[in-house]
C-alpha positions as a Markdown table, in Angstrom:
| # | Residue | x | y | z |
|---|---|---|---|---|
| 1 | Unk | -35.7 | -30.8 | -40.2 |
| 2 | Unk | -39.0 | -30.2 | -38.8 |
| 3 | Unk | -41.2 | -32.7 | -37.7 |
| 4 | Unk | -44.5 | -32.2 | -39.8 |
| 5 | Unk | -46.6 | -33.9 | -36.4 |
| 6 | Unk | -45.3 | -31.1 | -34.2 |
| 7 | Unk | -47.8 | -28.3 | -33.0 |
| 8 | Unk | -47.3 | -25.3 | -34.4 |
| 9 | Unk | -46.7 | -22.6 | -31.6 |
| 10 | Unk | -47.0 | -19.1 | -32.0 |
| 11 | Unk | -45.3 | -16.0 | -29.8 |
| 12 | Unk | -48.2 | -16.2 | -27.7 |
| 13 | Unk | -47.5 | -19.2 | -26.4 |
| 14 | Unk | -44.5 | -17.9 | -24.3 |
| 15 | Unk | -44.7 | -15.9 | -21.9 |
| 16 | Unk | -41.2 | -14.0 | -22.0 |
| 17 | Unk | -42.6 | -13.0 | -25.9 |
| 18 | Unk | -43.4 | -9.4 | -24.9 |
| 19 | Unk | -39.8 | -8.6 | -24.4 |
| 20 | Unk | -38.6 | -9.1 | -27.8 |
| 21 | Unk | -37.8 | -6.1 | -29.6 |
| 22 | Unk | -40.3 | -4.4 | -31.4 |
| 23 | Unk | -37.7 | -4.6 | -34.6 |
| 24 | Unk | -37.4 | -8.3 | -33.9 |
| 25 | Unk | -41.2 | -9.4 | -33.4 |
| 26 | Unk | -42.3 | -9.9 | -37.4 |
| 27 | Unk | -39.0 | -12.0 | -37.6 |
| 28 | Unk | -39.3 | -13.9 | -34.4 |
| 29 | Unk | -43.0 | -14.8 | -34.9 |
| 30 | Unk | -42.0 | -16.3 | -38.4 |
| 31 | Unk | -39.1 | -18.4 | -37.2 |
| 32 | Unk | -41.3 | -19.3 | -34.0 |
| 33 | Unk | -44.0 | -20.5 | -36.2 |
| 34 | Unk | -42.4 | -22.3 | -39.1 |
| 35 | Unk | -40.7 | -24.2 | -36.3 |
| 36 | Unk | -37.1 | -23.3 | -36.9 |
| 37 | Unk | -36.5 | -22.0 | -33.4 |
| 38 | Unk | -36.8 | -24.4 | -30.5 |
| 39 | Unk | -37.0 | -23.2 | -26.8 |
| 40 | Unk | -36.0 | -23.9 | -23.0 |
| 41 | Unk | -38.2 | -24.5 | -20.5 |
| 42 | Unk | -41.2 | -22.7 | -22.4 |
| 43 | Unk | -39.3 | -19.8 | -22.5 |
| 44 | Unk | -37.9 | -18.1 | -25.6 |
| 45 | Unk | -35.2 | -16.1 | -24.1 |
| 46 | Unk | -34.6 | -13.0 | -26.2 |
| 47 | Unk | -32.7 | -11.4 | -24.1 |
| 48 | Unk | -30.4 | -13.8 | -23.8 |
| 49 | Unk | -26.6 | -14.5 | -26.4 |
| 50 | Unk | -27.1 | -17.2 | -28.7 |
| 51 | Unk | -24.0 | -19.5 | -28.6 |
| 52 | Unk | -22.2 | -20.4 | -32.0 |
| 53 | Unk | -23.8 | -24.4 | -31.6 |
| 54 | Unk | -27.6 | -22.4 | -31.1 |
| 55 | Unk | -27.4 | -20.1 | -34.2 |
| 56 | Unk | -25.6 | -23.1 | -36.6 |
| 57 | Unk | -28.8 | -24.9 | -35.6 |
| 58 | Unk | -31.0 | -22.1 | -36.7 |
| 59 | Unk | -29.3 | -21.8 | -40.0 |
| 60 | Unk | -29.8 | -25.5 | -40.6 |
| 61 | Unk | -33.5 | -25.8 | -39.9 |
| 62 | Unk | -33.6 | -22.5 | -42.0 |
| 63 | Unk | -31.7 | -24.1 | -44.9 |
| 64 | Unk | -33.3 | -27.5 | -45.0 |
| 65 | Unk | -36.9 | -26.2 | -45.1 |
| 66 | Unk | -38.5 | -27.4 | -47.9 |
| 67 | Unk | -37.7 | -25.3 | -51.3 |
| 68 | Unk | -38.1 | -21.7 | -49.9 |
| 69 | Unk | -41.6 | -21.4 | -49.6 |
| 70 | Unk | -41.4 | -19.6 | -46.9 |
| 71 | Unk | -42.9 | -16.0 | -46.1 |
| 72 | Unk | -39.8 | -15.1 | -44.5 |
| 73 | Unk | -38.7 | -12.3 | -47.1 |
| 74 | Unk | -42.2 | -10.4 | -46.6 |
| 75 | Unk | -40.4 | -9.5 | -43.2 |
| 76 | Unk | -40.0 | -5.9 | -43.0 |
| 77 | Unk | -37.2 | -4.0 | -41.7 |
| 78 | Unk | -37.5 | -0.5 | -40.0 |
């Protein structure tokens, strides 16, 4: 779960942000700022595969949000 003390970061904050894909940004920013996605050295890494062990931690800070209050499913998709 998320630590309610942590800073709340926003793509801005990394400077490999402006290579996400422009499909992927709205979606990115969200999991960036509700703190569900953690980073490495700073860096975001979108360009990089996400191993089975990063994406099951994902799901799990996804799942054990508080009851879905979340803004998540006013993400668009083109």
């Amino acid at each position: 779960m998320t630590d309610p003390n942590m800073v709340r970061q926003t793509l801005a904050d990394f400077s490999d942000a402006g290579v996400i894909a422009v499909w992927a940004k709205e979606a990115m920013a969200y999991l960036v700022e509700a703190g569900i996605i953690s980073v490495s050295n700073g860096k975001l890494m979108p360009n990089n595969t996400t191993t089975r062990a990063e994406m099951a931690q994902v799901l799990h800070n996804l799942l054990s949000k508080k009851p879905y209050t979340s803004t998540f499913h006013k993400v668009r998709i083109p």
